[in-house]
TISEDO-409206 format. One record per residue (C-alpha): residue in one letter; x, y, z. Coordinates in steps of 0.05 Angstrom, whole numbers, padded with zeros to 5 digits, always signed. Layout:
<recs>
aXYZ ...
</recs>
This chain:
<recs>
x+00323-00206-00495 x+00387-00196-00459 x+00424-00208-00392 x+00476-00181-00357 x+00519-00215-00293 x+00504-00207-00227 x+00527-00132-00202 x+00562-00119-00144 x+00516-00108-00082 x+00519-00027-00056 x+00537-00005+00009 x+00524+00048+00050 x+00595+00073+00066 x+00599+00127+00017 x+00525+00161+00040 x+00523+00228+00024 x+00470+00279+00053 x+00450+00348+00039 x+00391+00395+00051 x+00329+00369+00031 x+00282+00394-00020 x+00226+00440-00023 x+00189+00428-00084 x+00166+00361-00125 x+00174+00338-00199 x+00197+00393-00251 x+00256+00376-00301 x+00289+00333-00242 x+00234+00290-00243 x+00232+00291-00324 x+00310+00272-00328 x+00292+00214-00272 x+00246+00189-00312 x+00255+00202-00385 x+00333+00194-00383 x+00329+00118-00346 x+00278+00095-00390 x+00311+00112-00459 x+00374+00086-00431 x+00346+00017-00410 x+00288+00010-00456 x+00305+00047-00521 x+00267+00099-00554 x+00212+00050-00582 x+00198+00013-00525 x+00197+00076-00481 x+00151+00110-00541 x+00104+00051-00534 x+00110+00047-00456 x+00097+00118-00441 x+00040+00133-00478 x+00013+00079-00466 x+00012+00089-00376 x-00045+00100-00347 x-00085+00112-00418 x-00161+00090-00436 x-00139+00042-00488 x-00075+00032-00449 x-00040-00001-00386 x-00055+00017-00322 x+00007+00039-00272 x+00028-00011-00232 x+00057+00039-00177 x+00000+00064-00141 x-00074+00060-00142 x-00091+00136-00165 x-00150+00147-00202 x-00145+00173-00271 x-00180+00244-00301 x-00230+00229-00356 x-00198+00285-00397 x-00133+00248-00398 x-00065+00277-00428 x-00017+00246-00471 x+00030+00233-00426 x-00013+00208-00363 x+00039+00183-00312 x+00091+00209-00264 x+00164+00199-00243 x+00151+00139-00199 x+00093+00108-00243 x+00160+00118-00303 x+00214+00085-00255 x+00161+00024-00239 x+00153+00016-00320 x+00221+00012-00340 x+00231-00039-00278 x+00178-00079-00297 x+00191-00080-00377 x+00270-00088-00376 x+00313-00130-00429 x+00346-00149-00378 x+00328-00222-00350 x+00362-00277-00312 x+00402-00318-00350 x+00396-00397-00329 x+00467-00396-00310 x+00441-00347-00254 x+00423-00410-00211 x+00484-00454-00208 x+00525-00394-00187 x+00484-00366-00127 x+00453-00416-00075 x+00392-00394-00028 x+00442-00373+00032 x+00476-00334-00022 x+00415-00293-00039 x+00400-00279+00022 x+00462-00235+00039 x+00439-00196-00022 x+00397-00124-00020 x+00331-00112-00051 x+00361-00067-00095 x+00410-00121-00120 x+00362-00170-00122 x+00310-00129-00167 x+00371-00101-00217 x+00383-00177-00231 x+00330-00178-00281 x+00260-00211-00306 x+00251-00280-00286 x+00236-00323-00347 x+00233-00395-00321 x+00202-00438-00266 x+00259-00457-00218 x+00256-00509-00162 x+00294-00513-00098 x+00283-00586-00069 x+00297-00597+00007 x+00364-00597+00029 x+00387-00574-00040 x+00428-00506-00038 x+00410-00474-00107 x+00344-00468-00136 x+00348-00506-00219 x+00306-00499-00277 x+00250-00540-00283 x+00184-00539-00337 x+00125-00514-00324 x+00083-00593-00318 x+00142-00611-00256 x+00126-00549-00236 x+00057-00550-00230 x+00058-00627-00213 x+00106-00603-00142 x+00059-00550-00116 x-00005-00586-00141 x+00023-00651-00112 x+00042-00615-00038 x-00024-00587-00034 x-00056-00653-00041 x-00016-00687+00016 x-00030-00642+00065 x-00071-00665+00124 x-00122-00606+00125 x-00130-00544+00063 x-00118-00498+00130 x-00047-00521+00125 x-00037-00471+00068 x-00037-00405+00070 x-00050-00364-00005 x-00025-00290-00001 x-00037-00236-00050 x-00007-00179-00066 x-00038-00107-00096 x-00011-00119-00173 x-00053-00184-00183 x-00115-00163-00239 x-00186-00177-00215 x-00181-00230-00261 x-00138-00260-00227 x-00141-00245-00153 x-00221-00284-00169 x-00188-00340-00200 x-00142-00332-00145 x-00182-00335-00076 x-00244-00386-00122 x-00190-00435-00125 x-00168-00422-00052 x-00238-00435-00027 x-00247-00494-00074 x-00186-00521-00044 x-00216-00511+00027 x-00196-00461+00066 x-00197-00381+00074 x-00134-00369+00081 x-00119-00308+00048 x-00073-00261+00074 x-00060-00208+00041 x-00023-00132+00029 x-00080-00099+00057 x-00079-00136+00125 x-00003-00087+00132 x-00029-00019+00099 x-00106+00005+00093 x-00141-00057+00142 x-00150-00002+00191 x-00181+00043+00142 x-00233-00020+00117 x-00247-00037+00187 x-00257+00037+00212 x-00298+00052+00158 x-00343-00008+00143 x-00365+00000+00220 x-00393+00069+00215 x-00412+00080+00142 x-00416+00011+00123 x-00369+00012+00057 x-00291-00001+00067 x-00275+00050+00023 x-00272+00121-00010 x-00331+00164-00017 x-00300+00214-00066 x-00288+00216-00141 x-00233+00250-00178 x-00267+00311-00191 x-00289+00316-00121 x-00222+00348-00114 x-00223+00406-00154 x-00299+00424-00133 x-00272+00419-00057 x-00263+00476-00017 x-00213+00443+00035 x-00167+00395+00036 x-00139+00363+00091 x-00082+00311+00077 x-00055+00266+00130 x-00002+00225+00149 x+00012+00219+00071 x+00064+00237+00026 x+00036+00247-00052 x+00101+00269-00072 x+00138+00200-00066 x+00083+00147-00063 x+00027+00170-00109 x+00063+00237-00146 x-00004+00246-00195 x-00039+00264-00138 x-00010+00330-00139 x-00039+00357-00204 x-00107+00341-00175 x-00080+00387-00116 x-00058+00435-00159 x-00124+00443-00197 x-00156+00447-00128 x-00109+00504-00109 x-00122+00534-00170 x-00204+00532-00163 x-00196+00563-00100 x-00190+00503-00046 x-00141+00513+00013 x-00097+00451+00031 x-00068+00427+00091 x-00021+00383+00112 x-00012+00340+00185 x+00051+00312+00171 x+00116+00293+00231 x+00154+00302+00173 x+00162+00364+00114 x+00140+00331+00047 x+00168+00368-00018 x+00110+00355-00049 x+00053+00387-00006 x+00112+00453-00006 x+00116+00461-00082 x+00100+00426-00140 x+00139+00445-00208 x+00078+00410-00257 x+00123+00376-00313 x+00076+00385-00363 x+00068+00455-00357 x+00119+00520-00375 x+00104+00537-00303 x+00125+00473-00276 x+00194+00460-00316 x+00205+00532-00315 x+00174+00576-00259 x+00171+00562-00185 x+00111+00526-00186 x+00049+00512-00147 x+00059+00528-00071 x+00006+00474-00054 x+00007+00467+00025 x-00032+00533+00061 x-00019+00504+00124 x+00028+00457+00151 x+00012+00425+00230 x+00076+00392+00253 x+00046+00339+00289 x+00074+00286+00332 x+00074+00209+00317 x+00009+00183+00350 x-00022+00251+00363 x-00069+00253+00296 x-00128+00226+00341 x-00124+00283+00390 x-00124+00329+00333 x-00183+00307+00303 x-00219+00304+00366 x-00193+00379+00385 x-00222+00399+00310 x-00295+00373+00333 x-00295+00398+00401 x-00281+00462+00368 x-00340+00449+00310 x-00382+00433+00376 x-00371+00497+00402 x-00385+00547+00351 x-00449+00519+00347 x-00465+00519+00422 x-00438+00601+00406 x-00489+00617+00346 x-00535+00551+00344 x-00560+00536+00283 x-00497+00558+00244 x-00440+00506+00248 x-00466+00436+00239 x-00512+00411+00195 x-00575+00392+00234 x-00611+00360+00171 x-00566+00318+00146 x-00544+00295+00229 x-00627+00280+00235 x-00633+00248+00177 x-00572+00207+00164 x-00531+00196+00226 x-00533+00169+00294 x-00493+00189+00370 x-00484+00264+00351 x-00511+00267+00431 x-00463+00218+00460 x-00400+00251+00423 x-00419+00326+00450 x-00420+00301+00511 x-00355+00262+00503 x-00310+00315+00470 x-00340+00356+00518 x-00297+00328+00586 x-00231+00332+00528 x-00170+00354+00566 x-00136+00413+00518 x-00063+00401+00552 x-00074+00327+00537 x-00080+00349+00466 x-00032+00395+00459 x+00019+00350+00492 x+00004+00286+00445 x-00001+00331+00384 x+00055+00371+00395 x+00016+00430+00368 x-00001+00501+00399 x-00078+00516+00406 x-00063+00584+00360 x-00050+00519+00299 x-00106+00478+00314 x-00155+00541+00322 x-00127+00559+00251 x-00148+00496+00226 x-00214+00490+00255 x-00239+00566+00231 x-00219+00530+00154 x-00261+00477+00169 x-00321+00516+00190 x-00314+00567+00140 x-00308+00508+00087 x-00370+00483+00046 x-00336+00426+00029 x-00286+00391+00053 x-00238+00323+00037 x-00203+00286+00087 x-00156+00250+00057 x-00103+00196+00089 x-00050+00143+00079 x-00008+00093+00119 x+00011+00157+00165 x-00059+00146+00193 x-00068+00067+00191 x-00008+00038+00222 x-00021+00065+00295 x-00047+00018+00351 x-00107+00064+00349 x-00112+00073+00278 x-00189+00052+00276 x-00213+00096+00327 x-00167+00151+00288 x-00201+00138+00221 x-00268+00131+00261 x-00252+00211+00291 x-00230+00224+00214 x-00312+00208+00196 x-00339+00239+00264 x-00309+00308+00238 x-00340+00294+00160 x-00401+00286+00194 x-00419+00338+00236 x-00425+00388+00177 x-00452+00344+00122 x-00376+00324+00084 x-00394+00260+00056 x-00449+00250-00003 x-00437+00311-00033 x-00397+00338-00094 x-00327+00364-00069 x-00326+00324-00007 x-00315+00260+00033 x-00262+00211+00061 x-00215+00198+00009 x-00166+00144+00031 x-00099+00132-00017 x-00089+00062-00036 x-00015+00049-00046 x-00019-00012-00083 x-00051-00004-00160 x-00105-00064-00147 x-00105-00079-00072 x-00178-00049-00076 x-00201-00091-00120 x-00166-00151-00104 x-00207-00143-00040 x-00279-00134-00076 x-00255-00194-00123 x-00257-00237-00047 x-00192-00229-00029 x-00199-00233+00046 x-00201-00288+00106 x-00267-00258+00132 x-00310-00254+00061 x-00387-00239+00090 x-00432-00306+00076 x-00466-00265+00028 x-00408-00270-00014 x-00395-00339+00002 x-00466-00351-00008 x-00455-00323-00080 x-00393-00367-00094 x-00440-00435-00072 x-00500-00413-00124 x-00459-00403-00178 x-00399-00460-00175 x-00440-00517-00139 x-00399-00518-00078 x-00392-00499-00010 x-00343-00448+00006 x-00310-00451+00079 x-00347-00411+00131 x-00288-00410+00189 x-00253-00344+00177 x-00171-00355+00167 x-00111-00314+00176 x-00091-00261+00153 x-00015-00227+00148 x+00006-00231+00224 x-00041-00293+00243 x-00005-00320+00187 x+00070-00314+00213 x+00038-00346+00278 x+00013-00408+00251 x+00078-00414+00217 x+00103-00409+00280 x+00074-00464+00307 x+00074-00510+00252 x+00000-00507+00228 x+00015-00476+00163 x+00060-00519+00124 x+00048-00493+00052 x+00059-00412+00034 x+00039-00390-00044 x+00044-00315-00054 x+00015-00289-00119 x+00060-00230-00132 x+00097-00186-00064 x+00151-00193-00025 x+00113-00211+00040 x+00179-00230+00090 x+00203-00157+00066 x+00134-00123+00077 x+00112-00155+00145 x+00131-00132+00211 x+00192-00171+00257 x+00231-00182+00207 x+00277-00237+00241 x+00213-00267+00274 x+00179-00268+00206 x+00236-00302+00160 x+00241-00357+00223 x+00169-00376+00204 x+00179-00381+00128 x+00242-00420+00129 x+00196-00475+00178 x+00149-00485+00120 x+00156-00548+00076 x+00142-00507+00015 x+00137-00440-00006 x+00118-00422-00076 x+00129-00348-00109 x+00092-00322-00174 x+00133-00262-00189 x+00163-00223-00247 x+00233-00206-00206 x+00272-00227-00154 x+00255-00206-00080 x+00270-00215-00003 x+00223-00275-00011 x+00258-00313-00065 x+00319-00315-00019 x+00285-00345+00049 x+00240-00404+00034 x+00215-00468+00064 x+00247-00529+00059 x+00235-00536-00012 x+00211-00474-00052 x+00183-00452-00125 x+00183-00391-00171 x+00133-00382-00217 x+00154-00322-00267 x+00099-00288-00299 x+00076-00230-00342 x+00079-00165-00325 x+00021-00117-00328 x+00056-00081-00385 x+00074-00148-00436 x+00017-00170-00482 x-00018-00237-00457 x-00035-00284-00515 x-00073-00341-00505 x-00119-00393-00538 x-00172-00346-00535 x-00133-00283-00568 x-00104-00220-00543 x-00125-00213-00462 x-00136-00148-00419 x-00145-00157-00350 x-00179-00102-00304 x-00166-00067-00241 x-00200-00027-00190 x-00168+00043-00166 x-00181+00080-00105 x-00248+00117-00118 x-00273+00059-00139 x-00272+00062-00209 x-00256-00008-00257 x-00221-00007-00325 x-00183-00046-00365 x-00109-00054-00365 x-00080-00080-00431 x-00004-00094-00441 x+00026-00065-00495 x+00099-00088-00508 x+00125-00160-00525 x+00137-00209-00460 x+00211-00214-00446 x+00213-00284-00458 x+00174-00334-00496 x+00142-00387-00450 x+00113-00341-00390 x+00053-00353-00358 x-00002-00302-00342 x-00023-00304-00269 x-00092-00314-00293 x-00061-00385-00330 x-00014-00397-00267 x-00075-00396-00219 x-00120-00435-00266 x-00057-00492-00277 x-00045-00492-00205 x-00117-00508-00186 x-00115-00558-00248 x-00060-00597-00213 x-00088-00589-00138 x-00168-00607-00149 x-00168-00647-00218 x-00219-00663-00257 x-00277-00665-00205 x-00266-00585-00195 x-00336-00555-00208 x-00302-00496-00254 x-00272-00495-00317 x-00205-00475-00301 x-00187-00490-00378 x-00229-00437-00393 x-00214-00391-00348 x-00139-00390-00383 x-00166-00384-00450 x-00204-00336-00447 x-00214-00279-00394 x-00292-00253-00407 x-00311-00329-00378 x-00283-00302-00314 x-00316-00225-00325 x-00382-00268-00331 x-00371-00305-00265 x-00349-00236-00222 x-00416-00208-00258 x-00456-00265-00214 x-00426-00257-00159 x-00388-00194-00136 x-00442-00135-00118 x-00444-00081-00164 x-00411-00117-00224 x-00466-00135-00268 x-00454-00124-00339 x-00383-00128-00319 x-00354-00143-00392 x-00397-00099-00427 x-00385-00045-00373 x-00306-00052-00372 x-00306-00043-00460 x-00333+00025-00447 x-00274+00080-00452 x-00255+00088-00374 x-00297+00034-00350 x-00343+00040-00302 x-00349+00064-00222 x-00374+00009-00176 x-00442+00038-00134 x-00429+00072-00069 x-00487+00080-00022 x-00456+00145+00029 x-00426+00180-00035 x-00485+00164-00085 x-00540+00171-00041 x-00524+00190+00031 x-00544+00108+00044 x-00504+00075+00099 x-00509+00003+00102 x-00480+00002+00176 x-00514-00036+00238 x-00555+00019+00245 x-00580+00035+00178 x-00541+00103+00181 x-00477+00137+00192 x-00448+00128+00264 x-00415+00184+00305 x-00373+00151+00348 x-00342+00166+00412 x-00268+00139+00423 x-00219+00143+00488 x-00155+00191+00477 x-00101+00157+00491 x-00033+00193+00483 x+00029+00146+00470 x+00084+00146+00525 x+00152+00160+00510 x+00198+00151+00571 x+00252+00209+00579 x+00314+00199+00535 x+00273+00155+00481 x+00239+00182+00407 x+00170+00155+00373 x+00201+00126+00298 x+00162+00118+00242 x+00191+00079+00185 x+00175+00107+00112 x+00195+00095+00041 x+00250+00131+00000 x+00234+00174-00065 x+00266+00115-00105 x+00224+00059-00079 x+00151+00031-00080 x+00139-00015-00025 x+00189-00058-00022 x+00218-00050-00081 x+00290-00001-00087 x+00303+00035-00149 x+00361+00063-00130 x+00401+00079-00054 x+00381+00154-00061 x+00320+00203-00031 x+00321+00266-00070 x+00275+00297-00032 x+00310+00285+00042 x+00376+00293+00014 x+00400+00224+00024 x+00449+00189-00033 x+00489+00132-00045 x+00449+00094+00017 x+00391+00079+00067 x+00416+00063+00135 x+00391+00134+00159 x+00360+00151+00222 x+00329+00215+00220 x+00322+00259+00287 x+00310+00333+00297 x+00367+00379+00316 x+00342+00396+00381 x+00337+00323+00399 x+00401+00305+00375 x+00433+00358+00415 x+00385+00326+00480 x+00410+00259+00469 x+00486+00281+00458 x+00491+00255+00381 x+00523+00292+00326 x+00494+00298+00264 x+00528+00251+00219 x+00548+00199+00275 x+00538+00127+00268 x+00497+00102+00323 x+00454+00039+00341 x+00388+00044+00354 x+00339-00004+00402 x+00266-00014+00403 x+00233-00033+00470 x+00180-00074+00488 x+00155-00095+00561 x+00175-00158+00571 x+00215-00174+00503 x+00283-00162+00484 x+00309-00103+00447 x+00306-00098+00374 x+00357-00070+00342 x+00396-00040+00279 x+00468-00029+00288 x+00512+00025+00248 x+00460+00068+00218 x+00485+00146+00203 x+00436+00191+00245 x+00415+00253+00199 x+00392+00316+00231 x+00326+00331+00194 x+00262+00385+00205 x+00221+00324+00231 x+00174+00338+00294 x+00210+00343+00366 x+00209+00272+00393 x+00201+00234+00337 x+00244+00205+00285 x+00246+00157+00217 x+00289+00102+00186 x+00266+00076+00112 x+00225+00007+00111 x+00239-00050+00101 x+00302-00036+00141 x+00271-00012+00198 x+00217-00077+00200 x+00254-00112+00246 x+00248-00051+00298 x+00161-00077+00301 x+00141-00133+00349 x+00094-00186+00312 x+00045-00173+00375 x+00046-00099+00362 x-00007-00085+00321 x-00073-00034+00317 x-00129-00048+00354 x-00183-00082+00309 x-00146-00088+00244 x-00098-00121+00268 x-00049-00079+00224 x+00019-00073+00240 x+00048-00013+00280 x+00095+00024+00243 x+00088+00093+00257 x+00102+00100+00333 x+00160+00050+00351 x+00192+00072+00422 x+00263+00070+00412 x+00332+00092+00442 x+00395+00113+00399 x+00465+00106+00433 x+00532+00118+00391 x+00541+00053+00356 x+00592+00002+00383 x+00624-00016+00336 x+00632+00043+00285 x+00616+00026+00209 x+00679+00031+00163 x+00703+00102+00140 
</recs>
């Protein structure tokens, strides 16, 4: 393989902007794709790559956690899934010389987007305390360091074990088995930042964390309502599922602050129509809704579903499936019956005429899908808003039944099943329970920490020990400055990645990198040729099987990282056969068969052609395992965000050419942004309110009672169709704009979507 020295890092004084786009994929997203790839992989890597994404007998994506078609195509992927590939399976790799000439401090003034185009990591480096530069080191000092530091702490709670979405089910059970051998649940993980709103909200009233919908629900719906999401950017296949829905005759809408390309137009690459015509106008309706106001909405929608039925009883809801499945249909009519319409229309930012609109296609619909992303989940009241999500499913019968349900969008390709593997600080005993019968031991009962706990036990010195397996967790987590404080007061931190990150450059005292395989290399061991398997977000498991050559000789799986690791750390009294487990992957299929609901069979079931779907009691038989044996209608307070005179609501959001924290490039095709990513964006009308001028550089403050002001100085504001009031900056700039205390009620996820904040003209002006 090759490598290449260090590039130059970009900057954002040449920005350019222009108007942004109105329709997703097409050629553009061909030449995006296509032309990068052949450049950087050559034709027969890109041959073997390509057709290989997202394929029965193939890989699956790393870039997003979309469920695949059983009727699959030959090329089964999209831009984004193409630009995570060629990322992922480059030549290019760190050379060892790499080390000597950039210390820690040195990284750190570097940007994602530098750090990433540096190349595959192909050796385990070591940082020692007080050292500046991380050196080489083999894999048995390696191993010996972090095996030896776990040992010598005073408690297994002094370690903290984070995981991120891309780790297998293979290995995220290896994973959090070795964690709880060790002693301790602490597991934070990517979840605890995007969809633990959605798993809390959900698991409460229909007693499963997750969707009720399969992929062809979507083409046998007759409405779908997408929130808070953009498909176009973060999970692009979606919108050929859309499209086939438009095509059978579904309507779609979209609550969205923001104009997505992709819900406008979609310009299908693999069809004439697509690369040729104008596309599929997908979007039939399009509420403009203000940050924070979704939960108003919803509650406006079944005040409104309440209503026609108290005008032609009998009609509207449906009474069977209410008597026989559900619970608190009373106490929510008489709740949404007191609702205040001006306190809905002013925290939706929505006329009545729009939301009547939407409630007519909801009652006229059969079936319906309400469908959701991080738009939805990273609000303070994001549970009770995911709870009103299922109150309006309910009252007319939209979940357990073809063409309908609550379809949340996972935007990490396994952080689904790395949770139903036991990834989690607050596993149920049953699970636990499972673990004890068949390994001999006693897991830990006391519940740990999860992402923000985490950061505060940093904080005060009670974790000492941080291992991620995979992510960039001090560029994903809220309070940024707050966050990398905390990390750099460990003793050790230990990284199992494939590339360089935000968290390679702020450590602990000492700190490790483990490079491993990616998802798309072939993994050899003892045992032969390995797949691995992964759980998407309709539940569904296959297999993932890599299909190109590692980039350099003597990686490590993460499945034979996490099995050396707990070699080193427990020894030979560890009731498991962590040998094993590295030779040969169907020993740990056997184990998850035991012991993780729904999974036995698992090896046979995961050899058939598209696996297998994992049992779902409200989509497969209208059963909901919740405290009271059915589905619960809820009834939640409204309360509307404040936003003092002369301030906005900011959300933060990902570019086109990014997946989580990762940067492809410095443009946004879709907004119009090149060449850089210090953006605010702010509607006309407010910029004109607040006496900005498109294009200025400005500074811009977030405020919290009682704290200082967070801020981001020299950013370029950009006049953009966003909703009055609010605005957006690109994560993981804008992370240091969130509080660590500022999180949703319950889930205890982050709040990212509706950050109070002031602009002023910047002080000190960014060079011409």
């Amino acid at each position: 393989m090759s490598s290449k020295p260090p590039i130059a890092d970009a900057t954002d004084a040449l920005i350019k902007v222009t108007l942004p786009g109105h329709a997703a994929a097409g050629i553009p997203g061909v030449v995006h794709s296509m032309g990068p790839a052949l450049a950087q992989l050559g034709p027969r890597r890109t041959l073997s790559l390509f057709t290989s994404i997202n394929q029965k007998e193939g890989f699956d994506c790393m870039s997003c956690a979309w469920p695949d078609p059983d009727s699959r195509k030959t090329l089964e992927f999209c831009e984004n899934g193409a630009k995570a590939v060629i990322w992922e399976a480059t030549p290019v790799t760190v050379p060892t010389s790499f080390w000597a000439e950039h210390s820690v401090d040195d990284l750190a003034t570097k940007s994602e987007y530098w750090l990433g185009l540096q190349g595959r990591l192909t050796e385990p480096v070591y940082k020692p305390a007080g050292a500046a530069h991380y050196r080489p080191v083999s894999w048995s000092e390696a191993f010996s360091i972090a095996g030896t530091a776990l040992r010598e702490l005073d408690t297994p709670d002094q370690a903290a074990f984070y995981t991120s979405g891309r780790a297998s089910n293979e290995a995220a059970f290896a994973y959090q088995l070795f964690v709880r051998a060790f002693g301790t649940n602490n597991l934070p993980d990517c979840s605890n930042m995007c969809h633990e709103s959605t798993g809390t909200a959900l698991s409460e009233v229909i007693g499963i964390g997750k969707s009720t919908v399969s992929y062809d629900d979507f083409e046998q719906a007759d409405l779908i309502i997408v929130m808070g999401q953009n498909p176009g950017t973060n999970h692009p296949r979606m919108l050929t599922a859309l499209e086939d829905a438009k095509r059978a005759g579904a309507s779609i809408v979209s609550v969205n602050p923001l104009p997505e390309a992709g819900l406008q137009h979609y310009k299908n690459p693999q069809t004439v129509r697509g690369l040729l015509g104008k596309g599929t106008a997908l979007a039939d309706q399009f509420l403009q809704i203000r940050l924070g106001g979704d939960m108003a909405l919803l509650q406006a929608l079944s005040k409104r579903v309440l209503d026609a039925e108290a005008a032609h009883p009998g009609t509207v809801l449906d009474h069977e499936f209410l008597t026989e499945h559900c619970v608190g249909l009373d106490e929510l009519t008489s709740h949404l019956a007191e609702l205040d319409e001006a306190a809905v229309l002013a925290a939706t930012g929505l006329t009545s005429a729009e939301i009547d609109a939407l409630a007519e296609r909801y009652i006229r619909a059969d079936r319906v899908i309400i469908t959701w992303a991080m738009g939805i989940t990273q609000h303070k009241r994001a549970v009770a808003g995911i709870k009103e999500i299922v109150n309006l499913l309910l009252l007319r019968g939209n979940i357990g039944k073809p063409g309908a349900g609550a379809s949340p969008i996972r935007g990490h390709s396994n952080v689904q099943g790395d949770r139903t593997m036991g990834i989690w600080e607050q596993m149920p005993d049953s699970f636990l329970d499972a673990l004890e019968r068949e390994f001999g031991f006693d897991p830990p009962r006391a519940h740990g920490v999860d992402a923000v706990h985490g950061i505060r036990a940093m904080q005060r010195g009670d974790i000492k020990l941080w291992i991620s397996l995979g992510g960039n967790f001090v560029g994903a987590i809220s309070d940024t400055a707050a966050a990398e404080a905390a990390m750099r007061g460990t003793d050790l931190t230990v990284q199992i990645s494939t590339k360089l990150n935000r968290s390679h450059a702020v450590t602990g005292a000492a700190a490790l990198i483990l490079p491993t395989l990616g998802r798309t290399e072939i993994d050899r061991q003892q045992g032969g040729v390995q797949f691995v398997t992964v759980e998407d977000s309709v539940c569904a498991v296959h297999a993932s099987r890599g299909r190109v050559e590692p980039v350099a000789p003597d990686l490590l799986s993460e499945v034979a990282i996490v099995s050396r690791l707990a070699r080193a750390t427990l020894g030979a009294d560890s009731p498991v056969d962590w040998a094993a487990f590295e030779h040969d992957y169907d020993v740990i299929r056997e184990h998850i068969a035991n012991v993780v609901p729904g999974c036995a069979g698992y090896n046979e079931k995961v050899r058939r052609p598209g696996g297998f779907v994992l049992p779902n009691g409200p989509r497969d038989s209208r059963t909901f395992p919740t405290t009271a044996g059915k589905a619960i209608l809820t009834v939640n307070e409204l309360e509307p965000i404040e936003c003092p005179p002369g301030r906005l609501l900011l959300q933060t959001l990902r570019s086109h050419d990014q997946f989580n924290t990762t940067i492809y490039s410095r443009n946004d095709r879709y907004r119009g942004i090149k060449k850089g990513r210090d953006v605010v964006f702010v509607n006309p009308d407010d910029l004109l309110e607040l006496g900005l001028e498109d294009g200025q550089q400005v500074d811009v403050f977030s405020e919290w009672p009682g704290q200082p002001d967070r801020e981001l100085r020299g950013f370029r504001v950009v006049s953009y169709p966003t909703a009055r009031g609010c605005a957006a900056a690109y994560f993981p700039e804008a992370n240091v704009l969130v509080p660590l205390d500022s999180t949703a009620e319950g889930s205890n996820t982050p709040v990212s979507k509706a950050v109070v904040v002031r602009i002023e003209p910047a002080r000190v002006p960014a060079p011409a």
